[in-house]
mmCIF file of the N, C-alpha and C atoms, coordinates in Angstrom:
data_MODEL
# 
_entry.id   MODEL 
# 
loop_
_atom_site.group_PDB 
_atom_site.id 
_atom_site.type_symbol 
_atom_site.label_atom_id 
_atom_site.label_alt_id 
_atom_site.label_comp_id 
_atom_site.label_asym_id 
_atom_site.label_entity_id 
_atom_site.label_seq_id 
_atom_site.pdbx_PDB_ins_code 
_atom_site.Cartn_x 
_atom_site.Cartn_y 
_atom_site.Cartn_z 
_atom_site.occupancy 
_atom_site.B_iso_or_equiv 
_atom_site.pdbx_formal_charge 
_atom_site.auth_seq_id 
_atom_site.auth_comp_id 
_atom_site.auth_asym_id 
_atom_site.auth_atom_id 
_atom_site.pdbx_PDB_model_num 
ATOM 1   N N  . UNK A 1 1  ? 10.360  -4.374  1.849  1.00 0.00 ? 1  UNK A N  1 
ATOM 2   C CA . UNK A 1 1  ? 11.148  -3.182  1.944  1.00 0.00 ? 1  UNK A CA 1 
ATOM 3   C C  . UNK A 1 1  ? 10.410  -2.187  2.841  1.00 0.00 ? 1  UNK A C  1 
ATOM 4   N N  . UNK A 1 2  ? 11.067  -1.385  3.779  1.00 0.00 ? 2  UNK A N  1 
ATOM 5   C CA . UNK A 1 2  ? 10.389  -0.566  4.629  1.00 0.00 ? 2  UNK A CA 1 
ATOM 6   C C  . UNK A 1 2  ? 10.096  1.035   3.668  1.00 0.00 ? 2  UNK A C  1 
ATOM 7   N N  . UNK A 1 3  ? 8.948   1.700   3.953  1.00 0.00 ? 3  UNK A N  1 
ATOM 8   C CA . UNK A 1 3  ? 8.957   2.764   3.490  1.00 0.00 ? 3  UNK A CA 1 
ATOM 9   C C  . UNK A 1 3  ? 9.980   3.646   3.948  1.00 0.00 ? 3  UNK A C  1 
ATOM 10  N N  . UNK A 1 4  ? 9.991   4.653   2.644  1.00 0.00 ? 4  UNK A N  1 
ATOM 11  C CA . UNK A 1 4  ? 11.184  5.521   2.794  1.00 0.00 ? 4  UNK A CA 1 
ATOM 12  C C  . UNK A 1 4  ? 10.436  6.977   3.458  1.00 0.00 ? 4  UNK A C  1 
ATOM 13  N N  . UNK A 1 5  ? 9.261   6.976   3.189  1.00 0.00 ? 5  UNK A N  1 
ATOM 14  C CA . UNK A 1 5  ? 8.768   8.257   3.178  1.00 0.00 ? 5  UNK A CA 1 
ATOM 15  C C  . UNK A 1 5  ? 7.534   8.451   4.474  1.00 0.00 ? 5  UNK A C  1 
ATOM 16  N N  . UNK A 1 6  ? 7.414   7.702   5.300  1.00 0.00 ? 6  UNK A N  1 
ATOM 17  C CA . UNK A 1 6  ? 6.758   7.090   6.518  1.00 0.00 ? 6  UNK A CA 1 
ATOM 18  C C  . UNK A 1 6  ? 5.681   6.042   6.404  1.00 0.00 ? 6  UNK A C  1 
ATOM 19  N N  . UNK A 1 7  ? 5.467   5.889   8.066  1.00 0.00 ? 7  UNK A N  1 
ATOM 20  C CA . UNK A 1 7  ? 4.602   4.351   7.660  1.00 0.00 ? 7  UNK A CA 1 
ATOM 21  C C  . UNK A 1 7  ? 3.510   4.669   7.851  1.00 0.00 ? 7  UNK A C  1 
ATOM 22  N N  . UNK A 1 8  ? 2.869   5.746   7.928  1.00 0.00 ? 8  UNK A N  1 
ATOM 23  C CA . UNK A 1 8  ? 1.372   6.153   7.845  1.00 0.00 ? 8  UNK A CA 1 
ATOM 24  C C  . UNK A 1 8  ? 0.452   5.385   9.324  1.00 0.00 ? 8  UNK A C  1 
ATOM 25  N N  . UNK A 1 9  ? 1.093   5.314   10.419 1.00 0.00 ? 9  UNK A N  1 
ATOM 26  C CA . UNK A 1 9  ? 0.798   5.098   11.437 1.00 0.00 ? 9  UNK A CA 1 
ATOM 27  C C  . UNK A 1 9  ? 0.938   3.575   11.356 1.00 0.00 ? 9  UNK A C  1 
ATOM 28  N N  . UNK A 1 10 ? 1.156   2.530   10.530 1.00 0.00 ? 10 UNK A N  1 
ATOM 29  C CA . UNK A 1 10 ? 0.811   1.595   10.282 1.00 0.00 ? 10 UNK A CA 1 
ATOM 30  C C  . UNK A 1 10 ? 2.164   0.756   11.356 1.00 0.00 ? 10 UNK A C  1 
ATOM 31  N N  . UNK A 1 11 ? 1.647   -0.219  12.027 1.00 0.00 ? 11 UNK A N  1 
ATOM 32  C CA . UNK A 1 11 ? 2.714   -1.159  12.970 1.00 0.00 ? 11 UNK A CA 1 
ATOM 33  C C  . UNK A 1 11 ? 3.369   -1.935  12.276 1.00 0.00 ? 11 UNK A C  1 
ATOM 34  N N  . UNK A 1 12 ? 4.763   -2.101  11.829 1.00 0.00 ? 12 UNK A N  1 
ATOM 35  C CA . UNK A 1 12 ? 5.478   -3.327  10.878 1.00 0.00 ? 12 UNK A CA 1 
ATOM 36  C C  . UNK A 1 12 ? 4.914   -3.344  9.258  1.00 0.00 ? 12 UNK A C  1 
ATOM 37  N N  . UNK A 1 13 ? 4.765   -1.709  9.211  1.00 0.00 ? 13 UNK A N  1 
ATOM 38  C CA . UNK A 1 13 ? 4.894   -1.605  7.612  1.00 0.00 ? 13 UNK A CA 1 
ATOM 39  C C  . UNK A 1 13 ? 6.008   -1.517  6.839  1.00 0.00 ? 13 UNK A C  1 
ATOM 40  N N  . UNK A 1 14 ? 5.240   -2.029  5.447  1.00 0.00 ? 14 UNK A N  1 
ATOM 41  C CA . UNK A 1 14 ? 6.089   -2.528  4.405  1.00 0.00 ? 14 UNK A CA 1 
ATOM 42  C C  . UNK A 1 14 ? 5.867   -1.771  3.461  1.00 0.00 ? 14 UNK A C  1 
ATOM 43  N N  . UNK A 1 15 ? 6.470   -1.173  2.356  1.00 0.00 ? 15 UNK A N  1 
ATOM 44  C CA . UNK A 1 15 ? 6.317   -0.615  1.096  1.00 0.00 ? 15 UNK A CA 1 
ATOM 45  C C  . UNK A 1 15 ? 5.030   -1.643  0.679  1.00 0.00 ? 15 UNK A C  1 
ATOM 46  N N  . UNK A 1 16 ? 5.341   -2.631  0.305  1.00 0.00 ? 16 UNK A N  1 
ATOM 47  C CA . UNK A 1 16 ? 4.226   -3.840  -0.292 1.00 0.00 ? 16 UNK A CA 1 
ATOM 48  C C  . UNK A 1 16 ? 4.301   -4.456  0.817  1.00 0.00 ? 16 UNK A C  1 
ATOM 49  N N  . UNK A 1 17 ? 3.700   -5.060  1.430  1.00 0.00 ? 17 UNK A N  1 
ATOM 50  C CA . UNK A 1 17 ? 3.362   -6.245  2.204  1.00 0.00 ? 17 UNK A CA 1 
ATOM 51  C C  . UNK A 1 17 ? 2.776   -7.931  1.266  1.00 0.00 ? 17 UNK A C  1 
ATOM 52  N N  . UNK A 1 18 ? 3.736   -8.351  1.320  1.00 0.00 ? 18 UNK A N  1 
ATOM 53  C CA . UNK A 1 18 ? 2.607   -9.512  0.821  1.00 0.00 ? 18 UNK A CA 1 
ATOM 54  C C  . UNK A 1 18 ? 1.918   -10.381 1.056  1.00 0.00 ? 18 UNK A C  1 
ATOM 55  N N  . UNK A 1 19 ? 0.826   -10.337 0.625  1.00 0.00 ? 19 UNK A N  1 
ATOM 56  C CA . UNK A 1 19 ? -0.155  -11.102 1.195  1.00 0.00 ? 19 UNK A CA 1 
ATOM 57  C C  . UNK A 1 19 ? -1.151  -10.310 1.951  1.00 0.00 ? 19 UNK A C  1 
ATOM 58  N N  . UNK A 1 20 ? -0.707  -8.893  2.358  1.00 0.00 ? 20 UNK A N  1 
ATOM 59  C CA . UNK A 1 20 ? -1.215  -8.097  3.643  1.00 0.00 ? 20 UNK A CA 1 
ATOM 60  C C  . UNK A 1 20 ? -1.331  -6.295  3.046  1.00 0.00 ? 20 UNK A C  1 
ATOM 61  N N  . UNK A 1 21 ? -2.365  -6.132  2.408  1.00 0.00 ? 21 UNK A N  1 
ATOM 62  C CA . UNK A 1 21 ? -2.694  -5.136  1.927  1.00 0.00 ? 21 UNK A CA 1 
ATOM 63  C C  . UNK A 1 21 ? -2.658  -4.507  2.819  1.00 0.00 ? 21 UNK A C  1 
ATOM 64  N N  . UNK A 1 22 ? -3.360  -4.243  4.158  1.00 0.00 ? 22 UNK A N  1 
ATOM 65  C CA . UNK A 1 22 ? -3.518  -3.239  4.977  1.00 0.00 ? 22 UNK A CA 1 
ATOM 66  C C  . UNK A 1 22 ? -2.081  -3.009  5.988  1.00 0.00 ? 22 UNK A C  1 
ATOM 67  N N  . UNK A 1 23 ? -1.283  -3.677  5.663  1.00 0.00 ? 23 UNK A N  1 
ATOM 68  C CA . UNK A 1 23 ? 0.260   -3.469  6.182  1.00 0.00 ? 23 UNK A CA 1 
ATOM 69  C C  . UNK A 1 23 ? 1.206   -2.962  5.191  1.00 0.00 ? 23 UNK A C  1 
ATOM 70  N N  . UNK A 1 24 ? 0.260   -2.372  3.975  1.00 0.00 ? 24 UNK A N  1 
ATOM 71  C CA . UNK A 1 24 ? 1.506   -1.896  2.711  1.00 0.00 ? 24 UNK A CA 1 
ATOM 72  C C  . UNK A 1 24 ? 1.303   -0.967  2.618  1.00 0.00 ? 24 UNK A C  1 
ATOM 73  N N  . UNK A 1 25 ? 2.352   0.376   2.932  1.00 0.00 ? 25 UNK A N  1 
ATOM 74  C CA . UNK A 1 25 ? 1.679   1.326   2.469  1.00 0.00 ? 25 UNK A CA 1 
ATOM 75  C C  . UNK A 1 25 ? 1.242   2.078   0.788  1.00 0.00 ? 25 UNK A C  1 
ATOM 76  N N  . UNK A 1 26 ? 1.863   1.376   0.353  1.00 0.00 ? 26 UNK A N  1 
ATOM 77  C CA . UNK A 1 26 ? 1.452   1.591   -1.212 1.00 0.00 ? 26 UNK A CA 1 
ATOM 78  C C  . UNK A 1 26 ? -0.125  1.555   -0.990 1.00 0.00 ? 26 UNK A C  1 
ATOM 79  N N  . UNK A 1 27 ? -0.597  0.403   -0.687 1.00 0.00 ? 27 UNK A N  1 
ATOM 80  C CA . UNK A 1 27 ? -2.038  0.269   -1.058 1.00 0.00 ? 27 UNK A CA 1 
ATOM 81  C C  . UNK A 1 27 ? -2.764  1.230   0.032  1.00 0.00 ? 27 UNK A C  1 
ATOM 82  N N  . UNK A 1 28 ? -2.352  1.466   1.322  1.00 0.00 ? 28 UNK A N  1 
ATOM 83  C CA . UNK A 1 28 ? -2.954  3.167   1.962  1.00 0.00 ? 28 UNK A CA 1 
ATOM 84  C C  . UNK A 1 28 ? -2.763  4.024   1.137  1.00 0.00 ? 28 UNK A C  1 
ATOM 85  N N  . UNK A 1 29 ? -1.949  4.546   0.731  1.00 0.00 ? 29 UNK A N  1 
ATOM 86  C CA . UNK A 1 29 ? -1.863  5.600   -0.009 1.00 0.00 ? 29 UNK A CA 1 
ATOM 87  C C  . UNK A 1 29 ? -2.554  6.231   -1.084 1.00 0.00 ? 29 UNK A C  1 
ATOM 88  N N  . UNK A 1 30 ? -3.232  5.051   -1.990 1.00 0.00 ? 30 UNK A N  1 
ATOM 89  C CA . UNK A 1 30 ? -3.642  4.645   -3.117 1.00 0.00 ? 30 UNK A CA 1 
ATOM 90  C C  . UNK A 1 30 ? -5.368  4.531   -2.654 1.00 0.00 ? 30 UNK A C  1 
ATOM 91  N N  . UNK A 1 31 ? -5.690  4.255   -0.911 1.00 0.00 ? 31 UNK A N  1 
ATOM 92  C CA . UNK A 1 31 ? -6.788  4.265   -0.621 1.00 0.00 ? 31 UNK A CA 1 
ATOM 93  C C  . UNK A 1 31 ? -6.973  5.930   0.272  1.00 0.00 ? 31 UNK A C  1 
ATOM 94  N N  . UNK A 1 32 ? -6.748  6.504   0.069  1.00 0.00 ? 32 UNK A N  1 
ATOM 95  C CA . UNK A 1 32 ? -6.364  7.679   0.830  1.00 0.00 ? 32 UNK A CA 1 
ATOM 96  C C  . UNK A 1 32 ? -7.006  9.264   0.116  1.00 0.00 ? 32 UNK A C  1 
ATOM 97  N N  . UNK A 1 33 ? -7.877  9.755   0.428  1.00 0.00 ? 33 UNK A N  1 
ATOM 98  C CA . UNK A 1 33 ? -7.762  11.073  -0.181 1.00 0.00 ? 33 UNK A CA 1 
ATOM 99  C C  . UNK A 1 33 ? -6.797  12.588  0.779  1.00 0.00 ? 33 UNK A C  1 
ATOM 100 N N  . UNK A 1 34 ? -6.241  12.053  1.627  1.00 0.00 ? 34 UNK A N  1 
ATOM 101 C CA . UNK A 1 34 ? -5.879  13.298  2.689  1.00 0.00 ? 34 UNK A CA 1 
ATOM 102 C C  . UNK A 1 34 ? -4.027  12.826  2.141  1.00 0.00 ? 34 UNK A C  1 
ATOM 103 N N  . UNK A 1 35 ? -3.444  13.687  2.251  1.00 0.00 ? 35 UNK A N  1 
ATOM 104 C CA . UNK A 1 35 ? -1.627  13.789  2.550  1.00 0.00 ? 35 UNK A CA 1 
ATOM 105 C C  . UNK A 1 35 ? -1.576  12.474  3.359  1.00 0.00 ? 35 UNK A C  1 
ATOM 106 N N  . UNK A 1 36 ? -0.145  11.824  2.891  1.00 0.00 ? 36 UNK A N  1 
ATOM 107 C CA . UNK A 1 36 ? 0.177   11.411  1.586  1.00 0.00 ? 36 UNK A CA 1 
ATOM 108 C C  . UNK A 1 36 ? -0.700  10.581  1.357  1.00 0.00 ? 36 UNK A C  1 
ATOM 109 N N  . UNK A 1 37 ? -0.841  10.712  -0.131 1.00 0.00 ? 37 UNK A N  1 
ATOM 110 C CA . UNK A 1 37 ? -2.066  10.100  -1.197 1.00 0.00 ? 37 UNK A CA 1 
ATOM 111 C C  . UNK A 1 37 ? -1.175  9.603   -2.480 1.00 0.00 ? 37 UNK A C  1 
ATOM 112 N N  . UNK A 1 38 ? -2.003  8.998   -2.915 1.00 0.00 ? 38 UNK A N  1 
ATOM 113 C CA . UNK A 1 38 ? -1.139  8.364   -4.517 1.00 0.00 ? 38 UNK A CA 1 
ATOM 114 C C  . UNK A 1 38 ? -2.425  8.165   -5.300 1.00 0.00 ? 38 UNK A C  1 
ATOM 115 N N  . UNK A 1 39 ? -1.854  8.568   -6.569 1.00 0.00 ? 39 UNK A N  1 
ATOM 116 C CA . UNK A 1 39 ? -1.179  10.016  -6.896 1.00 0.00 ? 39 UNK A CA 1 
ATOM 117 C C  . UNK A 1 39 ? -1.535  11.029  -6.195 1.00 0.00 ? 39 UNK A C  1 
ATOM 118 N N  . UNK A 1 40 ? -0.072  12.492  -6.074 1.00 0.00 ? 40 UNK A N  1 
ATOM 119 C CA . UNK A 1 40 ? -0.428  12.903  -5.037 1.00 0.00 ? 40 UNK A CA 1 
ATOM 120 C C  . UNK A 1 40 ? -1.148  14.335  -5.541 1.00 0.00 ? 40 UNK A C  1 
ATOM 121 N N  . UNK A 1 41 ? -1.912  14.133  -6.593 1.00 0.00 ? 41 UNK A N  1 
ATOM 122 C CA . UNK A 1 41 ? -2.797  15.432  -6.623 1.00 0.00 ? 41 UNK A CA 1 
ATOM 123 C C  . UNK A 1 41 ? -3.486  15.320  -8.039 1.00 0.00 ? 41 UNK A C  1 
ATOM 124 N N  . UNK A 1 42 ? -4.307  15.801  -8.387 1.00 0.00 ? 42 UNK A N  1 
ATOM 125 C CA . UNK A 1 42 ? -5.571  15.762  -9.567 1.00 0.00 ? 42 UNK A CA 1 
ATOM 126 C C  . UNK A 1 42 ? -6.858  14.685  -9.269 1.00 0.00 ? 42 UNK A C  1 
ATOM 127 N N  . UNK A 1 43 ? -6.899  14.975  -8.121 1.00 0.00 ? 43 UNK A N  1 
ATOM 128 C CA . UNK A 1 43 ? -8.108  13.531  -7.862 1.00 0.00 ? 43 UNK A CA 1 
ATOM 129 C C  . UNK A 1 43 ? -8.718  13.725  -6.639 1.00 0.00 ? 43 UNK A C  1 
ATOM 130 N N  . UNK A 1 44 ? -9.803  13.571  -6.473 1.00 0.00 ? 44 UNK A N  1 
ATOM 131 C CA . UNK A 1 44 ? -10.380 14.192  -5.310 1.00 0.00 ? 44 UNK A CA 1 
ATOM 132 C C  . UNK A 1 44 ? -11.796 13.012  -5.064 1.00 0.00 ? 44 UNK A C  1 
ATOM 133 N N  . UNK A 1 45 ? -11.609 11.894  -5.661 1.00 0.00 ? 45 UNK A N  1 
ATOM 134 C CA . UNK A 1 45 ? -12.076 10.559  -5.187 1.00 0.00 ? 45 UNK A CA 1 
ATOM 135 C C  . UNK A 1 45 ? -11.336 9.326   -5.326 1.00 0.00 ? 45 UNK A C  1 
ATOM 136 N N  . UNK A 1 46 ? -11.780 8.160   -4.609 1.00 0.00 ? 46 UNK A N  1 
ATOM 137 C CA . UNK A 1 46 ? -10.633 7.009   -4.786 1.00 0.00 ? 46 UNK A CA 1 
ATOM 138 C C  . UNK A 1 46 ? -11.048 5.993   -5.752 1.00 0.00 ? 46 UNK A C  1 
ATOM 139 N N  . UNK A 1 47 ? -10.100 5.875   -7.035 1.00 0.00 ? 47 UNK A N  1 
ATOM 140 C CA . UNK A 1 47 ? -10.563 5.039   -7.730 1.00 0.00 ? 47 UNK A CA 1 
ATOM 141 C C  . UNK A 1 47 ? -10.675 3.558   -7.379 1.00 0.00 ? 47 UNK A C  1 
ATOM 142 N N  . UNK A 1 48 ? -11.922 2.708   -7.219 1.00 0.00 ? 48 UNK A N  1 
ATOM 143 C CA . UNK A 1 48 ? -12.241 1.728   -6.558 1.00 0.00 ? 48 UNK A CA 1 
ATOM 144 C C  . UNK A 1 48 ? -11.693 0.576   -7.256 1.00 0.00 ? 48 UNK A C  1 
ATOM 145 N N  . UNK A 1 49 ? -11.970 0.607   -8.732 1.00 0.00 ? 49 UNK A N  1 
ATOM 146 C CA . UNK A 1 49 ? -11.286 0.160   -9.180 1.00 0.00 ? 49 UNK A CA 1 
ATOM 147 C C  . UNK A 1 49 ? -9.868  -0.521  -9.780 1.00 0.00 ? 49 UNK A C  1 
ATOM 148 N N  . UNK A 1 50 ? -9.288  0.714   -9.281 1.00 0.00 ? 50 UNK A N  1 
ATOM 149 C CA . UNK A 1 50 ? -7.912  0.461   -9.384 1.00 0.00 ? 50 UNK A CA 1 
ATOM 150 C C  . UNK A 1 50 ? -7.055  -0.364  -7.796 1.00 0.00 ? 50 UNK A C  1 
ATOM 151 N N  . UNK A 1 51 ? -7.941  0.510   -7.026 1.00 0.00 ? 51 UNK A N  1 
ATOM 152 C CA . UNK A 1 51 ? -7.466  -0.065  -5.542 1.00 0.00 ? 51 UNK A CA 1 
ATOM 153 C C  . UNK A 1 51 ? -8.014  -1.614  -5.053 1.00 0.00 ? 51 UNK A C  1 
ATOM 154 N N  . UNK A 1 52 ? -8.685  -2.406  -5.901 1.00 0.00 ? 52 UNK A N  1 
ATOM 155 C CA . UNK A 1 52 ? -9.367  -3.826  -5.931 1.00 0.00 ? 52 UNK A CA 1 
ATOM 156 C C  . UNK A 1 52 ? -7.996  -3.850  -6.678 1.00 0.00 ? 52 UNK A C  1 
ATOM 157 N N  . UNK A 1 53 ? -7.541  -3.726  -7.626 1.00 0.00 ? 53 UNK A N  1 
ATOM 158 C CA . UNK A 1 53 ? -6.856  -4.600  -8.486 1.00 0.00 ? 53 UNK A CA 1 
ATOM 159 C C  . UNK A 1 53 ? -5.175  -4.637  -8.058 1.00 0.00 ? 53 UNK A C  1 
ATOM 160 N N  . UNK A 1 54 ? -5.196  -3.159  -7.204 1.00 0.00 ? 54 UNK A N  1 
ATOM 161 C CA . UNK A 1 54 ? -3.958  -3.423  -6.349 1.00 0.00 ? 54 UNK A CA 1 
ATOM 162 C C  . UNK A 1 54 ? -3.753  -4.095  -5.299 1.00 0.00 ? 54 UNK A C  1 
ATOM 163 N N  . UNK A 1 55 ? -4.772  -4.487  -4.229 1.00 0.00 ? 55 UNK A N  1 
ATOM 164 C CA . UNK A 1 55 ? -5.207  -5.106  -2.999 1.00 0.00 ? 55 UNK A CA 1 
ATOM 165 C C  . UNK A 1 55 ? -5.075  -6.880  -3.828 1.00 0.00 ? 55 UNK A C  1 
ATOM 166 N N  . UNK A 1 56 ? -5.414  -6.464  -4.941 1.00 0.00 ? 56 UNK A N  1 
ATOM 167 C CA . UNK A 1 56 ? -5.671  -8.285  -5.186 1.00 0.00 ? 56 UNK A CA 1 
ATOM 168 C C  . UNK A 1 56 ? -4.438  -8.414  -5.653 1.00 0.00 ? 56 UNK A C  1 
ATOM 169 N N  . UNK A 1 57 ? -3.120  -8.035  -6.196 1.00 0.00 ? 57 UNK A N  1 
ATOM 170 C CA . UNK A 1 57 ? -2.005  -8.389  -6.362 1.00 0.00 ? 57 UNK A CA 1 
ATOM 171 C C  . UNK A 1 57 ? -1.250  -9.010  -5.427 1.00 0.00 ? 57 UNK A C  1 
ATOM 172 N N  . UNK A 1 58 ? -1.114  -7.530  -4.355 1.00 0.00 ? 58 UNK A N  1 
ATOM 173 C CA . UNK A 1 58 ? -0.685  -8.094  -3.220 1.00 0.00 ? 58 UNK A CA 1 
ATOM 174 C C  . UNK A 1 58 ? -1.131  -9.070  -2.740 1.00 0.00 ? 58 UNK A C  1 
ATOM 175 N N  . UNK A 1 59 ? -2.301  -9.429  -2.337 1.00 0.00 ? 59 UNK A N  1 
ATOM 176 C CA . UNK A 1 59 ? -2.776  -10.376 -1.760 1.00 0.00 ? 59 UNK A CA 1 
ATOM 177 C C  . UNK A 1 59 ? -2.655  -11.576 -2.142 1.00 0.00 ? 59 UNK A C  1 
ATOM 178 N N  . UNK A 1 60 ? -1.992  -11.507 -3.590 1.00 0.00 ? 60 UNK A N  1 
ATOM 179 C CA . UNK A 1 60 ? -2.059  -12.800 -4.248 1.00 0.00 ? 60 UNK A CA 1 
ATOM 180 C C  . UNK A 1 60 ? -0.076  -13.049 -4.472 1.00 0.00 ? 60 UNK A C  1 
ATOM 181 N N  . UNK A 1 61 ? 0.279   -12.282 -4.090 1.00 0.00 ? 61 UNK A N  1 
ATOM 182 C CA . UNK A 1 61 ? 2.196   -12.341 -3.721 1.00 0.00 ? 61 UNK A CA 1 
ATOM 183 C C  . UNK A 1 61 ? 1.996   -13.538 -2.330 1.00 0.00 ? 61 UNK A C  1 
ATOM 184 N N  . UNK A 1 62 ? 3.038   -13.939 -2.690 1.00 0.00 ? 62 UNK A N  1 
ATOM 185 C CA . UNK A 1 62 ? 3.387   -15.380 -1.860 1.00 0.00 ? 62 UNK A CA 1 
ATOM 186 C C  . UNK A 1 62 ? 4.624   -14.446 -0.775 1.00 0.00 ? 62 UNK A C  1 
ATOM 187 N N  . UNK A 1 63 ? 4.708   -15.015 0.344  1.00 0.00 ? 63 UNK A N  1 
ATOM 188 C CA . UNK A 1 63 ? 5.587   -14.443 1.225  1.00 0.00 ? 63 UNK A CA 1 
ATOM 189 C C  . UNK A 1 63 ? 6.984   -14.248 1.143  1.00 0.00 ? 63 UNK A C  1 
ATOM 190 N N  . UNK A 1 64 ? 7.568   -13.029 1.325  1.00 0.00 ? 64 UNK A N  1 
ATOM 191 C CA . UNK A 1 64 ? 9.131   -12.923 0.741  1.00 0.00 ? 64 UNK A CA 1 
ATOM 192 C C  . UNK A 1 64 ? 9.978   -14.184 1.685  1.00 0.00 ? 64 UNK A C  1 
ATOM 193 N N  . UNK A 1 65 ? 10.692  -14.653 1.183  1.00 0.00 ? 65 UNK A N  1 
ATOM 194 C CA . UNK A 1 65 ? 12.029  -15.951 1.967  1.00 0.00 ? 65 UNK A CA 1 
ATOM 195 C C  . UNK A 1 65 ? 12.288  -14.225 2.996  1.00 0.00 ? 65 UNK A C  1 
ATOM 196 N N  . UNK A 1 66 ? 12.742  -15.343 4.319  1.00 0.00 ? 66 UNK A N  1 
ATOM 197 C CA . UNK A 1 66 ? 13.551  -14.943 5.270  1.00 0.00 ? 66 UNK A CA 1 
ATOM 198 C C  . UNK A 1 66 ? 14.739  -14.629 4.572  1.00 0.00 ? 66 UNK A C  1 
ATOM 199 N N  . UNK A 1 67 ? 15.264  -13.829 4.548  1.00 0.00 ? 67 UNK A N  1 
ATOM 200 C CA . UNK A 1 67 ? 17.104  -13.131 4.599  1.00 0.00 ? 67 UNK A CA 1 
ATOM 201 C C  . UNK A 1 67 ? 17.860  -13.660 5.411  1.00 0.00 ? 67 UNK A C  1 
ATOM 202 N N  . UNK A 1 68 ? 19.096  -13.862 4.876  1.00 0.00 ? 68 UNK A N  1 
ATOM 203 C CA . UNK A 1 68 ? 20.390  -14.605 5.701  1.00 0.00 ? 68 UNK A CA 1 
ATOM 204 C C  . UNK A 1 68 ? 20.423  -14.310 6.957  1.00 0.00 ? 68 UNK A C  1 
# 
């Protein structure tokens, strides 16, 4: 699915990418302390933890089927 809210400079981004963390912007966002960030405020470091365990989801999603 393409982002709704921009692609953060990113070439042939995806909301999730699968397989391809650094083409999703969920997982920028989530690695991000500057606008837009996720979550977008009470935090002022990146939890490392959480962003390993999102990077390894994706990464572990099998590729969406081609569409009709």
């Amino acid at each position: 699915m393409a982002p709704q809210h921009g692609e953060l400079g990113i070439a042939g981004a995806l909301l999730i990418a699968p397989g391809v963390p650094s083409k999703s912007v969920l997982s920028q966002r989530i690695h991000s302390l500057s606008t837009p960030r996720m979550p977008p405020l009470a935090t002022a470091i990146v939890d490392t933890e959480g962003t390993t365990l999102v990077d390894g989801w994706i990464t572990s999603m099998p590729a969406c089927p081609a569409g009709p």
